[in-house]
C-alpha positions in Angstrom: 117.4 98.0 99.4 118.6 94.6 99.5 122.3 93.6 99.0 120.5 91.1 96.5 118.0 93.4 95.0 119.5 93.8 91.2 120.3 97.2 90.3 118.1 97.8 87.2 115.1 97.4 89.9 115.2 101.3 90.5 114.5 101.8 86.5 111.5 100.0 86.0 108.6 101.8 85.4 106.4 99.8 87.7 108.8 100.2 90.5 109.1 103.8 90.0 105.1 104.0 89.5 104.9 102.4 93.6 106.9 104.7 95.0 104.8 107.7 93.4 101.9 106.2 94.6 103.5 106.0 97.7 104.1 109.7 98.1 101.0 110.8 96.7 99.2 108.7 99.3 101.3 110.5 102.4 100.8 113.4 101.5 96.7 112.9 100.6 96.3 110.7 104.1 98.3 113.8 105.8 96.2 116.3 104.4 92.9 114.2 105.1 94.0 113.5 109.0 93.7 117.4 109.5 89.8 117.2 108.9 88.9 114.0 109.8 90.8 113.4 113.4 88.1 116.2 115.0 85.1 114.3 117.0 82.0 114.5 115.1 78.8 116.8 117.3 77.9 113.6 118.7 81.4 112.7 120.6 82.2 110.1 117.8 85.3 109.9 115.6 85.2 109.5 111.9 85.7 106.1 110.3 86.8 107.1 107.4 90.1 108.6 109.0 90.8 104.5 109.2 91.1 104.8 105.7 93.2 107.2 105.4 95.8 105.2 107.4 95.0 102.2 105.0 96.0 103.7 101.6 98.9 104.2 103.5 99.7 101.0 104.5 99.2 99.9 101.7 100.8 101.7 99.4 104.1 101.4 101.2 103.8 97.2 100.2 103.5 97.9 96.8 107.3 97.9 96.8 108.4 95.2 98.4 106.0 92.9 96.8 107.0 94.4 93.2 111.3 93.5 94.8 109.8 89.9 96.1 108.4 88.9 92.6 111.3 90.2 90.7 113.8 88.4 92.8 111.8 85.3 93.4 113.2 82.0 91.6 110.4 80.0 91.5 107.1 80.3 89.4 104.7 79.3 92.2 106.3 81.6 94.4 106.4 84.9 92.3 102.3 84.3 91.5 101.8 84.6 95.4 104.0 87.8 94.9 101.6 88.9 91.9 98.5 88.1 93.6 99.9 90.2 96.7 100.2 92.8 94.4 97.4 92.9 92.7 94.7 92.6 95.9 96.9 95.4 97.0 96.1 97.6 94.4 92.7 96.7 94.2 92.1 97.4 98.1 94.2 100.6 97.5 91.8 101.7 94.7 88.6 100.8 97.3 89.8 102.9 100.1 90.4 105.6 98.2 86.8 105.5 96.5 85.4 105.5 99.7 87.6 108.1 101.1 86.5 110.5 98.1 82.6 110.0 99.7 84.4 111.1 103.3 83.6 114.7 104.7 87.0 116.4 104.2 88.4 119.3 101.8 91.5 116.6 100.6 88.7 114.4 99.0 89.2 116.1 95.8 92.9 114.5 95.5 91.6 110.9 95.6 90.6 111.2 92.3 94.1 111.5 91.5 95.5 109.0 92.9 92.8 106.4 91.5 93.9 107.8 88.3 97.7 106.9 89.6 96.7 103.7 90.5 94.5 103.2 86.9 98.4 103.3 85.1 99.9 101.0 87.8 97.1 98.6 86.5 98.2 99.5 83.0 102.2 98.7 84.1 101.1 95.7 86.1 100.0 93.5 83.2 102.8 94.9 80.7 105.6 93.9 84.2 104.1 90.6 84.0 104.6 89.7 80.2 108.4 90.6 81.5 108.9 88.0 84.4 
């Protein structure tokens, strides 16, 4: 964490919420590359396996963006940090709908973390009254 990251960061729910989110998405994408890095009977890869590595991308900004809005000063600046946020989510969400239609045993997990990310909505809009 940043030197300048105040300390009470680690306690808020939202914060704590991203980094579940974050592990839950690991350990789904992990699971999913196992069935969908084989070639398909035609020589072809799998697209979906492309999301897989997108929930975790994703996932892991959900922090940093939730640390950039908290620290930021300015109003104009902490929306961009709130928009971030919030188109992150919503791709996160996305990807994991369409990794639930994929061809893999770990598709039944997804559901899971859609309902994860269905609270971090929830603890989005009550973090925002706060800043």
């Amino acid at each position: 964490m940043n030197p300048n990251t105040p300390p009470n960061l680690s306690e808020l729910p939202i914060y704590k919420k991203a980094i579940e989110i974050l592990s839950l998405s690991q350990r789904i994408s992990t699971y999913l590359n196992h069935d969908l890095s084989g070639l398909k009977a035609d020589g072809t890869e799998d697209a979906d396996i492309y999301f897989s590595g997108d929930i975790i991308q994703q996932s892991v900004s959900l922090v940093p963006e939730i640390v950039n809005a908290e620290l930021e000063r300015y109003s104009e600046r902490k929306h961009k940090h709130i928009a971030s946020l919030k188109r992150l989510t919503n791709r996160l969400y996305k990807n994991a709908y369409r990794l639930e239609k994929s061809n893999s045993n770990g598709k039944d997990f997804l559901p899971i973390l859609r309902s994860e990310l269905r609270k971090f909505k929830k603890l989005q809009r009550s973090w925002l009254l706060t800043l």
